[in-house]
C-alpha positions as CSV (number, residue, x, y, z in Angstrom):
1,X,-120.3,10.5,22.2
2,X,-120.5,7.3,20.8
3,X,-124.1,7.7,18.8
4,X,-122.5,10.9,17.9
5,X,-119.3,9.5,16.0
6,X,-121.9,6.6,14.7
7,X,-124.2,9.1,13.4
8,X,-121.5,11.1,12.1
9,X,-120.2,7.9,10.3
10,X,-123.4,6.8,8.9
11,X,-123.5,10.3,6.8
12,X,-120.4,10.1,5.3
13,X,-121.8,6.5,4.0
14,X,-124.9,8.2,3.0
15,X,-123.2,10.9,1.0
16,X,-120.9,8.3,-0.5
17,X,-123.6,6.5,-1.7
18,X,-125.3,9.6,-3.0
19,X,-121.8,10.6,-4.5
20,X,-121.8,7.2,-6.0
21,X,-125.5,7.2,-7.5
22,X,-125.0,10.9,-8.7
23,X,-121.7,9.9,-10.7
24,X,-123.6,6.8,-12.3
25,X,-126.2,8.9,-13.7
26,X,-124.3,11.4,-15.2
27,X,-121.8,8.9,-16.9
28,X,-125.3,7.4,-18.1
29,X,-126.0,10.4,-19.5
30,X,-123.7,10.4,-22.7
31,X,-123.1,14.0,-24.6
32,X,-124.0,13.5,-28.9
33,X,-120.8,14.1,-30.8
34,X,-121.3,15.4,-33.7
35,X,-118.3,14.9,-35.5
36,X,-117.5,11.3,-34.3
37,X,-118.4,8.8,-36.4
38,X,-118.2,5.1,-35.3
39,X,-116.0,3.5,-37.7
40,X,-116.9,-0.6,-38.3
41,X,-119.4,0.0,-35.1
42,X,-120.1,-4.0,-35.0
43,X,-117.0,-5.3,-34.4
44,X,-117.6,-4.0,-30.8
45,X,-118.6,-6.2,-28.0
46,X,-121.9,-4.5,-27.8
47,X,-122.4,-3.2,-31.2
48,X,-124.6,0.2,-31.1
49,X,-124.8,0.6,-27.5
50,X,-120.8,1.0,-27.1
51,X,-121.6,4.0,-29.9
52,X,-124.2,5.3,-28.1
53,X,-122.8,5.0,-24.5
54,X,-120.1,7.0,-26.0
55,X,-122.7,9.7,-27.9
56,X,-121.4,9.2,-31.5
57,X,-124.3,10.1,-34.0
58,X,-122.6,8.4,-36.6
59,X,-122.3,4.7,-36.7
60,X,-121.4,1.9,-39.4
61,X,-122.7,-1.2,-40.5
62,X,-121.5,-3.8,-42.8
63,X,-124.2,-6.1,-44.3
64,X,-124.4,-9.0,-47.1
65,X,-127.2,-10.5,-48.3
66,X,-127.3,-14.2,-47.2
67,X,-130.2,-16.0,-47.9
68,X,-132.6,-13.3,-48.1
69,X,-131.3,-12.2,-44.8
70,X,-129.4,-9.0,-44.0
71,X,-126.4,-9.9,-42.2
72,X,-124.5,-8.0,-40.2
73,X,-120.5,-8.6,-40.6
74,X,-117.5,-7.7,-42.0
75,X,-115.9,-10.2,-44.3
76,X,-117.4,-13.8,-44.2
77,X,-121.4,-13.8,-42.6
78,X,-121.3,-17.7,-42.3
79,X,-122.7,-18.7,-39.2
80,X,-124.3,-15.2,-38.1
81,X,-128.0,-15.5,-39.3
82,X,-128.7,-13.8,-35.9
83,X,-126.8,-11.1,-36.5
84,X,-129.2,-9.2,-38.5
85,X,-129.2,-5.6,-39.2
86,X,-132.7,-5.4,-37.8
87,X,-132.1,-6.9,-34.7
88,X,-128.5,-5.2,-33.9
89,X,-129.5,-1.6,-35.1
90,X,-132.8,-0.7,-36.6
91,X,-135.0,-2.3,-33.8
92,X,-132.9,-1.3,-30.9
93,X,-132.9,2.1,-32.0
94,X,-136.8,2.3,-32.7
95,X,-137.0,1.1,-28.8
96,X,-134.6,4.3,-28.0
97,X,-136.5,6.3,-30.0
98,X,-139.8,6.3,-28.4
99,X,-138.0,6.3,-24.5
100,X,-136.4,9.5,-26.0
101,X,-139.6,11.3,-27.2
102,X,-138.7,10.6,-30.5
103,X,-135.0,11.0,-30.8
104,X,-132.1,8.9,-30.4
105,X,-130.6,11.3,-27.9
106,X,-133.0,12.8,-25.8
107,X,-133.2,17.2,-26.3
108,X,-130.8,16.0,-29.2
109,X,-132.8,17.4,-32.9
110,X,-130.7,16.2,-35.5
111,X,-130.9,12.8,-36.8
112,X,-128.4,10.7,-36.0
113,X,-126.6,8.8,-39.2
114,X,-126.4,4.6,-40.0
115,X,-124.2,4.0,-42.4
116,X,-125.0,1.0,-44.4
117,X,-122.0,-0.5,-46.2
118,X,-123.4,-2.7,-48.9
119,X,-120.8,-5.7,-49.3
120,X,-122.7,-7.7,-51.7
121,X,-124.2,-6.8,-55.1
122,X,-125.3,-3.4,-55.1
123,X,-128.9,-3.6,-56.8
124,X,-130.5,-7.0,-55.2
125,X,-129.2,-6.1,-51.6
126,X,-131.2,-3.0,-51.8
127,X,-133.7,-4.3,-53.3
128,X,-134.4,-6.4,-49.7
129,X,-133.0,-3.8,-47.8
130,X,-135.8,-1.4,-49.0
131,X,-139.4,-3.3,-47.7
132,X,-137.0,-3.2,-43.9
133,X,-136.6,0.1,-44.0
134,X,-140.3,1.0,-44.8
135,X,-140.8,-1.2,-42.1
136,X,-138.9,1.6,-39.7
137,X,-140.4,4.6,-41.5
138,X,-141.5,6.3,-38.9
139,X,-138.3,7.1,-37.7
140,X,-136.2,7.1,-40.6
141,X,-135.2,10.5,-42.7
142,X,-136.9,10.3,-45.9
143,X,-136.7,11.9,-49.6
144,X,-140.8,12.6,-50.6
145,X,-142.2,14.2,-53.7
146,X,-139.3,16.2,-54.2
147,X,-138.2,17.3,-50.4
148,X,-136.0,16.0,-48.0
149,X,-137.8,15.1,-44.9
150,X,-135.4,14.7,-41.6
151,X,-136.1,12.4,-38.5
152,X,-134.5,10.9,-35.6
153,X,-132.2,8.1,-38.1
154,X,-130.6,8.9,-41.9
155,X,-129.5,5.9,-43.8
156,X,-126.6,6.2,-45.8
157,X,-125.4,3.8,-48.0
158,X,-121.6,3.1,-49.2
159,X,-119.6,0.3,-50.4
160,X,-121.5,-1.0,-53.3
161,X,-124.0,1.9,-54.3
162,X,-127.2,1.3,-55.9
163,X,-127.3,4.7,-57.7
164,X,-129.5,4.6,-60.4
165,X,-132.1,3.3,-58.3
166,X,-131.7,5.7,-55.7
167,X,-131.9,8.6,-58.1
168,X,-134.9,7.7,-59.9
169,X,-136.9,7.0,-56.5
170,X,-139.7,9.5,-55.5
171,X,-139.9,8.5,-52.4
172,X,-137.1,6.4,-50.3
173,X,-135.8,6.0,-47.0
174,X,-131.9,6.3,-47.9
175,X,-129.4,8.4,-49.2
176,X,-125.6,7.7,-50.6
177,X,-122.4,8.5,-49.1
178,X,-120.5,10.1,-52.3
179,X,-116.9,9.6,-53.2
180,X,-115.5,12.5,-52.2
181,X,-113.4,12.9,-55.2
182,X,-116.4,13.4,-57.6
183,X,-118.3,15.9,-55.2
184,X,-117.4,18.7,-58.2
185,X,-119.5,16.1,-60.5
186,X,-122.3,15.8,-58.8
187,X,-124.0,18.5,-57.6
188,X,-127.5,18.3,-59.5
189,X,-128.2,16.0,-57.8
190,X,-127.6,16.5,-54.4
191,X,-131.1,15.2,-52.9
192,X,-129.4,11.8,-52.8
193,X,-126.0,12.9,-51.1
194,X,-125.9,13.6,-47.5
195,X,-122.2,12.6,-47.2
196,X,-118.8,12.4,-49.0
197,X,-116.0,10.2,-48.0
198,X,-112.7,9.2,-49.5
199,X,-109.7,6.6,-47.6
200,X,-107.3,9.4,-46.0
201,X,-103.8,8.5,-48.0
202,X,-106.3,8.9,-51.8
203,X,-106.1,12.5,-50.4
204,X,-103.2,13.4,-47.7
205,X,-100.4,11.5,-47.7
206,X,-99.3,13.4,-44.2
207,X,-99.0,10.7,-41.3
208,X,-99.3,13.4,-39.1
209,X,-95.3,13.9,-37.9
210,X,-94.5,17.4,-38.3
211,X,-96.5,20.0,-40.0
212,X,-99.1,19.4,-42.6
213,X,-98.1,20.2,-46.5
214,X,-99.4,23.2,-47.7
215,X,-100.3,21.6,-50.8
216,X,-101.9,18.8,-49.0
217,X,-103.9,21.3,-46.5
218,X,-104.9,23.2,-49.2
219,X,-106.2,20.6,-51.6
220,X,-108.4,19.1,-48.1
221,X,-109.9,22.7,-47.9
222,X,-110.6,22.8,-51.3
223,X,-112.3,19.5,-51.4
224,X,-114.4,20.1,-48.1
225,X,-116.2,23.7,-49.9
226,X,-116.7,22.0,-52.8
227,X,-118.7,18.9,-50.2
228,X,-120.0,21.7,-48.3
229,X,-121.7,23.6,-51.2
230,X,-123.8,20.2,-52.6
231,X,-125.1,20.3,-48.4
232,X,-122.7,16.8,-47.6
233,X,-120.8,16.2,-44.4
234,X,-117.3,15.3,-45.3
235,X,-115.6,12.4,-44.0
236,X,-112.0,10.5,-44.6
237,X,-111.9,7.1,-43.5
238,X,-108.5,5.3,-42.4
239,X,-106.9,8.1,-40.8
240,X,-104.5,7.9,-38.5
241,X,-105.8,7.6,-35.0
242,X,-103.2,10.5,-33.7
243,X,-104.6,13.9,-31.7
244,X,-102.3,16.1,-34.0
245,X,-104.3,14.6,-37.5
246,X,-108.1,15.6,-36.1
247,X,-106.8,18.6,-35.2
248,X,-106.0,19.3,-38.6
249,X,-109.0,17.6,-39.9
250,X,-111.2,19.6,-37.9
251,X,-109.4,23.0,-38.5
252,X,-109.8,22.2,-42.4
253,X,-113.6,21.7,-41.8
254,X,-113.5,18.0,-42.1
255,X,-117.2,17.1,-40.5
256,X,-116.9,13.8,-39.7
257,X,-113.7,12.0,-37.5
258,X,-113.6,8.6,-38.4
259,X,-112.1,6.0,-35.3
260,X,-112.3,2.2,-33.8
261,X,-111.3,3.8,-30.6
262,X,-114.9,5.3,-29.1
263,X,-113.8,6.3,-25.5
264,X,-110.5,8.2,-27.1
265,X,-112.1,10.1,-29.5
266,X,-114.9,10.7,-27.0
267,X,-112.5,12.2,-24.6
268,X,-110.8,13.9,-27.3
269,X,-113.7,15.8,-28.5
270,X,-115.6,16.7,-25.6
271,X,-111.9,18.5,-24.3
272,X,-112.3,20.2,-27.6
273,X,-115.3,21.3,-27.1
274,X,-115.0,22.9,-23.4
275,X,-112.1,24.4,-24.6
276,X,-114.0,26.1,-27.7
277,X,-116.3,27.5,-25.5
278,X,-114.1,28.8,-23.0
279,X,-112.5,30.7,-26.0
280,X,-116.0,31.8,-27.2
């Protein structure tokens, strides 16, 4: 009876543990989001891999030139020469690349977007941006002879924009994130767009108590075709971090959901999404 009860005991432990291992796996496993977009990514702990634990395909980078280096920061990079965009993003990611097969998220097709916010002078920190990306070509989306090549990473550029010299590049490894207010501009020349943003109260001034304006929904909706029809995903940084506003957002065909809070917008949208398809 006894080496009964003791075998008995020593499977429960055994399926515990295998309980245990299976659950680790599958939380390594992270889902890609496609609409979250990792606002200010390195002010994480563990900048990228907090993003990617969490599956956003959308992640942001400050940098300033310092000393011919690319530093990685927000306001002051004093004292952070090892905090390089190379060695926080691109080479990290070229490692996950090829233990993926060639994408960041394995079975995942689309590229995943780093956004490069130039805070220095627009020109001369692209100008030494350009040789490290060609160093990453391979994996990097591309605009050749006329066509728009994708791979597993798209840089996009904001902050200070170095758009002349994008646009009269044949071939280049970046693109711009457009203001999303002069999308009805631009459109002959959307090769170099893949993405148009605008700060959420330049557009809505709705802090998300009560219901949406009509005028306010409506100008969003118009705004998001017009991105839409030049090919850009649309995105509006600074919102409020509030359930009710994505839903909104996302109803009005907003693309992108811009948050500091990974795990809460993670939750958020993979609900979303099991409840879509239980509607579908």
């Amino acid at each position: 009876m006894q080496l009964k009860r003791a075998g008995e005991h020593h499977l429960k432990l055994l399926l515990v543990l295998v309980l245990a291992v299976v659950q680790i796996n599958c939380s390594a496993q992270s889902t890609p989001l496609p609409n979250g977009f990792a606002h200010n990514d390195y002010c994480h702990k563990r900048p990228l891999y907090e993003a990617l634990e969490n599956g956003f395909t959308n992640i942001e980078a400050d940098i300033f030139l310092e000393d011919d280096n690319l530093v990685v920061a927000h306001v002051f990079p004093f004292f952070r020469e090892s905090r390089t965009l190379e060695r926080l993003y691109l080479k990290p990611l070229l490692e996950r690349i090829c233990k993926n097969n060639g994408r960041v998220y394995a079975g995942y097709d689309k590229p995943v977007i780093l956004m490069i916010d130039i805070k220095t002078g627009a020109n001369n920190t692209y100008e030494a941006l350009r040789p490290l990306l060609e160093k990453y070509r391979p994996m990097l989306s591309a605009y050749e002879n006329g066509k728009v090549v994708y791979r597993a990473v798209t840089v996009v550029l904001s902050g200070h924009k170095p758009y002349k010299l994008i646009e009269n590049e044949k071939n280049r490894l970046a693109f711009i994130d457009e203001d999303l207010h002069r999308v009805a501009r631009d459109t002959v020349i959307t090769n170099v767009f893949t993405m148009a943003s605008c700060k959420y109260s330049s557009l809505i001034k709705w802090n998300g108590l009560g219901v949406i304006p009509g005028v306010e929904r409506e100008k969003l909706i118009a705004f998001v075709a017009m991105a839409h029809k030049m090919g850009t995903k649309v995105r509006l940084w600074a919102s409020p971090e509030k359930k009710v506003v994505w839903d909104e957002l996302l109803s009005c065909g907003v693309d992108l959901i811009n948050t500091d809070q990974l795990p809460v917008l993670k939750s958020y949208l993979a609900a979303r999404t099991v409840t879509l398809a239980k509607a579908n």
